[in-house]
N, C-alpha and C positions, 0 to 999 in steps of 0.2 A: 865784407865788413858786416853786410848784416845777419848772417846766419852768425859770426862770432859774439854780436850783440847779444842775436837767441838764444846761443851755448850757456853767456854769462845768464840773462836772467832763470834761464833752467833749471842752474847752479844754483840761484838763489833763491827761486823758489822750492827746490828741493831741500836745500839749508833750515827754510822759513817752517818746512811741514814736517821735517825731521823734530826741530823745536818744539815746534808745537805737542809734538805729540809724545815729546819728553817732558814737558809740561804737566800735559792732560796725564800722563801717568803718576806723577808728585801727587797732582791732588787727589787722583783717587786709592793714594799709597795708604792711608788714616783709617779708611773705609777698610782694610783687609790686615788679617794677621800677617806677618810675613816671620819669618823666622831667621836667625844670625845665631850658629852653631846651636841650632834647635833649640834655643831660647824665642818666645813668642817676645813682640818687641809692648811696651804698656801699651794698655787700647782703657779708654776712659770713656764708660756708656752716662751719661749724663740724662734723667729722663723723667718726663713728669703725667704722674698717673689724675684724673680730674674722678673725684667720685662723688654721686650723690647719695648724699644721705636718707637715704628712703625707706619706706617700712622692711622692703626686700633685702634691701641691705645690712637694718640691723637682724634683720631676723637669722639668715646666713651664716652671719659673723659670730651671733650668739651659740647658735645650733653647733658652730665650729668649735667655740670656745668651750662648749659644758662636753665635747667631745673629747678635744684632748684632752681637759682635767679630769675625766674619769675614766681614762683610757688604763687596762689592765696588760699584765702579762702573761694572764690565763686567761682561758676562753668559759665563758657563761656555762656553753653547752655541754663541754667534755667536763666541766661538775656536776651537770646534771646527768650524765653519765653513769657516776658513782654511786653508792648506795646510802653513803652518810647522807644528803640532805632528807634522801626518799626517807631514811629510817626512821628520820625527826621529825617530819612533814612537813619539810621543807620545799621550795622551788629555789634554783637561782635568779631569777627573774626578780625574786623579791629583795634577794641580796641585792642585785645593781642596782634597782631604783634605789636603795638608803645609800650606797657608794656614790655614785651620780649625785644624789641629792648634794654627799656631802664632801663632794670634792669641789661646789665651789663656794664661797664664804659670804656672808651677808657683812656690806660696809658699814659698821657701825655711826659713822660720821654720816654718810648719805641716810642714811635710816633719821637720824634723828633733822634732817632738813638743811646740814651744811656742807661746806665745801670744802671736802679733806685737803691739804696739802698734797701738792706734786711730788713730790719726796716720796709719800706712801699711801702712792694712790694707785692701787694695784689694776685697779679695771682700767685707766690709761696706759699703764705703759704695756697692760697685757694685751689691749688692743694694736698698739705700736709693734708689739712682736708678734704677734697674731697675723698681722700685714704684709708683715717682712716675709714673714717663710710661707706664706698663700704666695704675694708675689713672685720669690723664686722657684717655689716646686710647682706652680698655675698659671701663673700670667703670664710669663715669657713664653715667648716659639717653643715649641714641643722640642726640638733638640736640643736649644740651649737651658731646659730645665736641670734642675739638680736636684736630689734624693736629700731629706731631712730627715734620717728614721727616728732620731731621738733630741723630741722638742723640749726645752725649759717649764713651757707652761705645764707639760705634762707630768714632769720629775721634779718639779719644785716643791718640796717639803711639808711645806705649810700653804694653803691656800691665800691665809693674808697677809702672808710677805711676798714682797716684792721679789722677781730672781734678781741676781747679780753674774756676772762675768758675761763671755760672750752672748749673743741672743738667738745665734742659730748658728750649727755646724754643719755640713751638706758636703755632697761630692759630687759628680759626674765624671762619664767615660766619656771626651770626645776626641775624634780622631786619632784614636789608642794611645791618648794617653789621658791620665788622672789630674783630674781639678778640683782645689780644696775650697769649697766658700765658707768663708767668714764674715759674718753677720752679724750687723749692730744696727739698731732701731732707737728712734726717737721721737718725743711728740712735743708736738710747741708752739704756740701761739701770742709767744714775745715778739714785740712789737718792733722787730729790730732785724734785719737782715744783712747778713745771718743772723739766726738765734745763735745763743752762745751754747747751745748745746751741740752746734756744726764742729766749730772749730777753735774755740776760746777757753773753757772749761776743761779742767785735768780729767773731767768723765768724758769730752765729747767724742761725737764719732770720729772726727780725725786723728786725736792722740790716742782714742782707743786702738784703733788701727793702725797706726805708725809704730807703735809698742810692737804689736806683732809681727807688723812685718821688718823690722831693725830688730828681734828678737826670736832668733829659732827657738832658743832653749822654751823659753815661754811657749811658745807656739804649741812645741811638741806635749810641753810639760800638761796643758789645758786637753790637747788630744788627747793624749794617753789616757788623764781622766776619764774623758767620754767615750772613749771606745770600749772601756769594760763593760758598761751599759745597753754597749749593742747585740743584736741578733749575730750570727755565724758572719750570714751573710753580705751584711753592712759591716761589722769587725774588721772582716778581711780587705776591704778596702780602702777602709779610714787605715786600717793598720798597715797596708801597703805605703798608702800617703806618708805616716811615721817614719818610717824603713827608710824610704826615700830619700826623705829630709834629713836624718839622722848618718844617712852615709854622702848624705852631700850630694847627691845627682840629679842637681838642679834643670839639668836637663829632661830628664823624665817625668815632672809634673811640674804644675802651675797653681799659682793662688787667685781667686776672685776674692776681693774684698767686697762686699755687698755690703751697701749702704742705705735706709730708708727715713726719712721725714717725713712724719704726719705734719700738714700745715692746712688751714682754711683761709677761705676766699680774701678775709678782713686782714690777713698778713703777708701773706706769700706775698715775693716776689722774684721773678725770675731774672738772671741767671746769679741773682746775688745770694739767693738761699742754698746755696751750693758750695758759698764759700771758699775756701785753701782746695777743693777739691774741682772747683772751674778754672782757680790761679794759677795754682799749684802743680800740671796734672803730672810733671815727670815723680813726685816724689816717692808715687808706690810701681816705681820702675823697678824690677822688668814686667812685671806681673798687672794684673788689670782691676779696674775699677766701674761698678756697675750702684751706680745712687739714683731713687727713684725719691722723687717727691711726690706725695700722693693729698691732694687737694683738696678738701672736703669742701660742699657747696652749704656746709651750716656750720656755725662754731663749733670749735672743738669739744668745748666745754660740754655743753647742751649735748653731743655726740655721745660721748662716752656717760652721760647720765640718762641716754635712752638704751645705749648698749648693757649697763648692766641692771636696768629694770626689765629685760628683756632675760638675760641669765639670771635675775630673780626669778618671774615667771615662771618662765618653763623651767626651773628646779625645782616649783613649788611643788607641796605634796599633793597630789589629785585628787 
C-alpha cells in the first residue's frame, strides 16, 4: 500500500512540474517572436528614453540638425575637381558655407522675443523628428537598427515650413526578411495624459498610424513617392517592400510602426502617455509596434528655444 501511495504522489508531482513549466513557457511566450504561417505574431515595445538637457546635448542635436538641412546630392569635392570653379576663382568650400548658412532659417517670431504657435513652429517639431530617426537608426541594439536614407528634414522645400505626411521611412533586413518602419513623431507638453496628440486628434500618432496600416493603397501610394528620391541601393529595397505589398505576400515582410513623444518632467506620466497604444495593443495586429517617450529633465519649451539659438550660432557667418 505504500509504495502505491508513492506511485500516486510521483504522478502528481510529475503532473504539478509538467504544469508548471507549461506555465513558465506562456509567460515567457511575449518576450519572443514566434511565428503562425510565417506571419510574426504583434509584439508592442513600449519604452521610455530620460534625457538631459545639457549643453552636450543641445549642441549634438544642433550639429545634427544644420547637417541634414544642408545635406547635398553632390559631393564638395568632385566640384572642386572641375575646372569651372578654378576658372572663376572660385572654391567649393565657399559654396557650402552660403548653402549651410542657408538651409536653415532664422524664426522670425523668436527674433522678435515671442512665442510662435505650435502649429508653425518649425524648430519643435523639427526636433521631434530629429529624435525619432536618431532613436531608430542609433539608439536601439545595433541589430534591431533600421536604415533612414531619406530624411524629411532634409528634402523639405522650404526651411520655414513645417513637413507634413510621414516623419520617417526606414527598412531593415532581419532574419532574411524585409522590415518597413513607419514613423511619426510628436512633442507636447499638455498637461493631460495622454496629450491629444497620442490618440484623440484626426493628426495624432494613433490615427496617423492606423490609416496606414487599415490602408495598403496609401501606404504604397506614400512609398512609391519616396523611393524615387532614393540612391540605387536604398531604392531597391524600399521598392522590394512595394513589390511585396502590391502582390499581397504578407508573408515575406513586416511593418514596424514607430512611434515617439517628446514630453518633460512637469507632464509625463507613465503608462498613461502611451495611451490606445498601452490599451489597445492588438489593434496594429499582426505587425509590431515600437513607442519611445523621450523625457526631457527641463521644459520643453525653454528646450527647443536653446536648440535653435544653438542652430543660429553655428550658422552664423564667421
Amino acid at each position: 500500500m505504500r509504495w502505491i501511495a508513492y506511485g500516486f504522489m510521483l504522478i502528481y508531482l510529475v503532473d504539478i512540474i509538467g504544469l508548471m513549466l507549461n506555465v513558465s513557457s506562456f509567460r515567457c511566450y511575449d518576450s519572443f517572436k514566434s511565428f503562425d504561417r510565417g506571419m510574426p505574431m504583434a509584439k508592442t515595445n513600449l519604452t521610455k528614453e530620460d534625457i538631459s538637457v545639457s549643453d552636450k546635448f543641445i549642441c549634438k542635436f544642433s550639429e545634427m540638425y544644420i547637417r541634414q538641412r544642408a545635406e547635398t546630392r553632390f559631393d564638395y569635392k568632385s566640384v572642386d575637381m572641375g575646372l569651372l570653379f578654378k576658372k572663376h576663382g572660385f572654391q567649393s568650400e565657399t559654396l557650402e558655407k552660403i548653402i549651410t548658412r542657408n538651409s536653415v532659417s532664422a524664426d522670425i517670431v523668436r527674433e522678435a522675443g515671442e512665442k510662435p504657435a505650435i502649429i508653425n513652429d518649425i524648430y519643435r517639431s523639427d526636433l521631434g523628428e530629429l529624435l525619432l530617426t536618431y532613436y531608430f537608426e542609433e539608439k536601439i541594439p545595433e541589430g534591431e537598427r533600421f536604415k533612414i536614407p531619406c530624411k524629411n528634414i532634409t528634402n523639405r522645400e522650404l526651411a520655414s515650413l513645417p513637413g507634413r505626411g510621414l516623419d520617417a521611412i526606414g527598412y531593415r533586413e532581419k532574419d532574411g526578411r524585409m522590415e518597413l518602419l513607419v514613423g511619426e513623431a510628436k512633442v507636447s507638453e499638455q498637461k493631460k495624459n495622454p496629450p491629444d496628440v497620442v490618440d484623440y486628434r484626426k493628426d495624432s500618432i494613433y490615427e496617423t498610424q492606423k490609416k496606414f496600416k487599415d490602408s495598403r493603397d496609401r501606404l504604397v501610394q506614400r512609398l512609391s513617392d519616396h523611393c524615387r528620391k532614393l540612391s540605387d541601393h536604398d531604392a531597391s529595397r524600399l521598392g522590394l517592400l512595394i513589390l511585396l505589398m502590391e502582390s499581397d505576400r504578407k508573408n515575406d515582410y513586416d511593418i514596424v510602426f514607430g512611434c515617439s513623444l517628446v514630453r518633460d518632467i512637469s507632464c509625463i506620466r507613465l503608462n498613461d502617455d502611451f495611451g490606445k497604444f498601452h490599451t489597445r495593443k492588438t489593434d496594429f495586429e499582426p505587425h509590431q509596434v515600437s513607442f519611445c517617450i523621450m523625457n526631457f529633465d527641463k521644459n520643453i519649451g525653454e528646450t527647443v528655444d536653446l536648440f535653435y539659438k544653438k542652430v543660429q550660432e553655428l550658422c552664423s557667418p564667421k
